[in-house]
C-alpha positions in Angstrom: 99.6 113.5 111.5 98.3 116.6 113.2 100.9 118.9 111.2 99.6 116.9 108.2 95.7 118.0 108.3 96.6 121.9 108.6 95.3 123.3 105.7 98.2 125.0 104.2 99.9 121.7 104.2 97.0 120.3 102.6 96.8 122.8 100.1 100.8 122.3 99.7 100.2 118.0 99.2 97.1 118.8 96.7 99.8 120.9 94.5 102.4 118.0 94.7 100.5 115.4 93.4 98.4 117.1 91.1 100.0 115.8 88.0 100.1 112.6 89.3 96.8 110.1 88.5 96.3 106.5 87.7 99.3 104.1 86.9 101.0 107.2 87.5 100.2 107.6 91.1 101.1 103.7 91.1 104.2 103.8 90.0 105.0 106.3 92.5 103.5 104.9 95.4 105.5 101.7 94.8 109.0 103.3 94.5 107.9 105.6 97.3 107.3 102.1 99.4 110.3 100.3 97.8 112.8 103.3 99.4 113.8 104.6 96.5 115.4 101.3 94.9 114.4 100.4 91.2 115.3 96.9 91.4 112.6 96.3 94.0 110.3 98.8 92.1 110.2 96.7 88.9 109.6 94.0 90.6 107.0 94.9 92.7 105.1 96.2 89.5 106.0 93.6 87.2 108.2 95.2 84.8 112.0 95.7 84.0 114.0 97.3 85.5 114.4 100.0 82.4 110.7 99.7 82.4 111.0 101.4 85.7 113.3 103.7 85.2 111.3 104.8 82.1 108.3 105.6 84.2 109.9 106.8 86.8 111.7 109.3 84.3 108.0 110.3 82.7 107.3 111.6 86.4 110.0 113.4 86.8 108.6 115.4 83.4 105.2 115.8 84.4 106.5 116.8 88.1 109.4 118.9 87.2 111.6 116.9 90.1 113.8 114.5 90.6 113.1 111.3 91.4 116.0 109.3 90.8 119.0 112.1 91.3 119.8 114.3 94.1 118.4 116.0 95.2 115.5 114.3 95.0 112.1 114.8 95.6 111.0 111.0 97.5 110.3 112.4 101.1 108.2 115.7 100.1 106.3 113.6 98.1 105.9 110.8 100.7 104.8 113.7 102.6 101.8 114.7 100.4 101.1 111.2 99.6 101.0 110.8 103.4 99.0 114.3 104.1 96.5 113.7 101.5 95.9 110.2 103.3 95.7 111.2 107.0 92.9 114.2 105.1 91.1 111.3 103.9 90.9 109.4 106.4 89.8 112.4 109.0 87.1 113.2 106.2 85.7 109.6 106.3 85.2 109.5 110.1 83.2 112.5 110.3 80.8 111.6 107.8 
């Protein structure tokens, strides 16, 4: 977590996830905490598994990387998923 509040990796995780917001940022948090696998994606979310696949392919548009072909881009943005947490989290403790 340390490595994770620097601020060039902050700056890096604010980058990764700009395009990402709302159902969006759903979407991604559940196939990021799902491993990767649509079956359990769609499920989790309530939809087919197409369904998933179809969002997941929308964020692979507005990201510009791969979600569901190698090399894909799950851990970098588990990373600044992770990064942007461990920031908010710091920020709420000291106010």
């Amino acid at each position: 977590d340390e490595v994770l509040r620097r601020p060039a990796v902050q700056e890096w995780a604010l980058r990764q996830l700009a395009p990402v917001a709302g159902a969006a940022e759903e979407t991604l948090r559940t196939w990021l905490r799902c491993e990767g696998r649509l079956g359990p994606t769609a499920a989790e979310l309530g939809i087919s598994v197409p369904g998933a696949r179809k969002r997941l392919t929308r964020l692979e548009t507005v990201l510009q990387r791969s979600l569901l072909r190698p090399p894909s881009a799950r851990y970098d943005l588990w990373l600044a998923l992770r990064a942007r947490e461990t920031a908010a989290a710091e920020e709420e403790a000291t106010s």
